[in-house]
N, C-alpha and C positions, 0 to 999 in steps of 0.2 A: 455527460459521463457515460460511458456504455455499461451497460446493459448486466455485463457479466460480476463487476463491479458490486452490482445488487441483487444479484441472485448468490454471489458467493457469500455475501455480507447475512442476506436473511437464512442460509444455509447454517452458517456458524453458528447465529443466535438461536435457530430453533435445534441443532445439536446441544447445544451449550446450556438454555434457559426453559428447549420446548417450543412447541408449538403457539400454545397460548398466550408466549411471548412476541411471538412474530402477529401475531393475530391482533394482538393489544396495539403493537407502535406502528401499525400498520393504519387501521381502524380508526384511530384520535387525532391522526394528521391530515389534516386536508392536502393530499397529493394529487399534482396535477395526471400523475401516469395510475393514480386509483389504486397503487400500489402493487399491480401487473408488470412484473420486469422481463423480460427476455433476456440472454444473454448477450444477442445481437444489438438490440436496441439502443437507443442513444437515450438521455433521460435527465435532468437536471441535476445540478448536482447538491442544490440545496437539499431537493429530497431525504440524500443519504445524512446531513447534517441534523435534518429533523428527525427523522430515524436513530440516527447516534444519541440522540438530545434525550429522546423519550425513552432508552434503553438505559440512558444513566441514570435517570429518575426513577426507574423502577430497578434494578440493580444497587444505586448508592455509586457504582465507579466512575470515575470521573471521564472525560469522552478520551482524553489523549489514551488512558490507561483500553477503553475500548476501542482506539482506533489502535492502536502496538497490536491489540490480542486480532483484530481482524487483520492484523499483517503477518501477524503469526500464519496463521488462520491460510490465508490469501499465497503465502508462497508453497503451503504445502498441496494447494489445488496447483500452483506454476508445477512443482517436479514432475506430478501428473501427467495434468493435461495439455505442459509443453516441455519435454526431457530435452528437447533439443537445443534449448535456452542453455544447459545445464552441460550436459554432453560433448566432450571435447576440451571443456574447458579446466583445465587440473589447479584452480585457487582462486581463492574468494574474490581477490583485488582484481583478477583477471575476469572473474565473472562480471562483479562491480563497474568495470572500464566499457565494461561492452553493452550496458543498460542504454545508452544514446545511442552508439554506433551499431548498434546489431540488433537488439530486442526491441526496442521503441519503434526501430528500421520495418523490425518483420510485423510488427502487432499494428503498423497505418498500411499496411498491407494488406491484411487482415479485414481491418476496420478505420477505413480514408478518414470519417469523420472523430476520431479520437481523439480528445484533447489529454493529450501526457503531459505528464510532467517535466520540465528539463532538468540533467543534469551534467554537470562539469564536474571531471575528474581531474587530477592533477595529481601521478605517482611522485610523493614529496622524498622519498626513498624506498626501498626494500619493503620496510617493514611499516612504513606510512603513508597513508592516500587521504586526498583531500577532494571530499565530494560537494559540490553547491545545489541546494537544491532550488528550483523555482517553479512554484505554482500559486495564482491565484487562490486555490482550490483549500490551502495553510494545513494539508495533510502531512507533514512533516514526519509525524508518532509513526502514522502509518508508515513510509518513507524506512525509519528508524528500522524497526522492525523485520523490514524487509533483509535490512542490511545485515543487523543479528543476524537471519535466520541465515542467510548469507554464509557468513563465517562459520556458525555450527552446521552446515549442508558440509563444505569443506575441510572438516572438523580442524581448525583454526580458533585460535582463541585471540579477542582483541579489547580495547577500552575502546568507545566510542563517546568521542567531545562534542557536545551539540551546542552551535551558537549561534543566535537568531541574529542575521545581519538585515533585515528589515524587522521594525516593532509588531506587524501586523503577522508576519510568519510565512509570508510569501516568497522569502529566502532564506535558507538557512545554509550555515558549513555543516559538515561533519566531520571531526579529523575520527578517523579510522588507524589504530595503531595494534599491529601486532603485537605480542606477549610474546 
């Protein structure tokens, strides 16, 4: 998992919770990268699952509930530090379509070694899109989230259906439906 991935992630927490938070879930896991992330870097990706694990324990929230808020989190670093993801594009489903075909295109650009996520879109109509997600990785919330913020970037409003078609969470739908 790169690099950037974990630096935004311990960014959040030590906005959100403090430093001594990051210090804490950092320090009581034995990581292989010693808890040094760069943003270039490539880096396991259990890590960040241990990291999620020991933030819920001291929080009380549960990981989906803190992986949604780090994808919260996570697209507001995207407008930032790539507008051009964002730019050109005038709605949410049309930003959404282009997550495989253009964003994932430019970010192994970027960084060859990336393991992304896949996803399949299928505009079901106007005002319905059907996203598939697939990762090992069973980051779905996060996924979720992204999507939200999505919709309220283009200020859109929509219900979002989430249904796990493997039991392990390494596929999931989304039907995405405008209001």
């Amino acid at each position: 998992m790169k690099g950037v991935v974990f630096t935004e992630f311990l960014e959040m927490v030590e906005k959100q919770y403090g430093y001594e938070m990051v210090d804490k879930i950092i320090t009581e896991n034995k990581l292989s990268s010693g808890g040094a992330y760069t943003s270039v870097g490539t880096y396991d990706h259990g890590e960040i699952i241990l990291l999620l694990s020991s933030l819920s324990d001291y929080t009380k929230e549960g990981v989906p509930s803190l992986l949604k808020a780090f994808g919260y989190y996570f697209f507001e670093g995207v407008k930032i530090n790539y507008p051009q993801f964002l730019n050109g594009v005038n709605n949410a489903f049309a930003f959404l379509e282009s997550i495989e075909t253009y964003i994932h295109v430019e970010v192994r650009k970027l960084y060859p070694d990336a393991e992304l996520p896949t996803f399949k879109t299928r505009l079901i109509s106007e005002d319905n899109l059907e996203m598939v997600y697939f990762s090992e990785r069973k980051m779905s919330d996060f996924a979720e989230a992204l999507i939200e913020k999505s919709m309220e970037h283009f200020e859109e409003k929509a219900t979002i259906k989430k249904e796990l078609l493997e039991k392990d969470g390494t596929v999931v739908k989304f039907i995405i439906s405008k209001k």
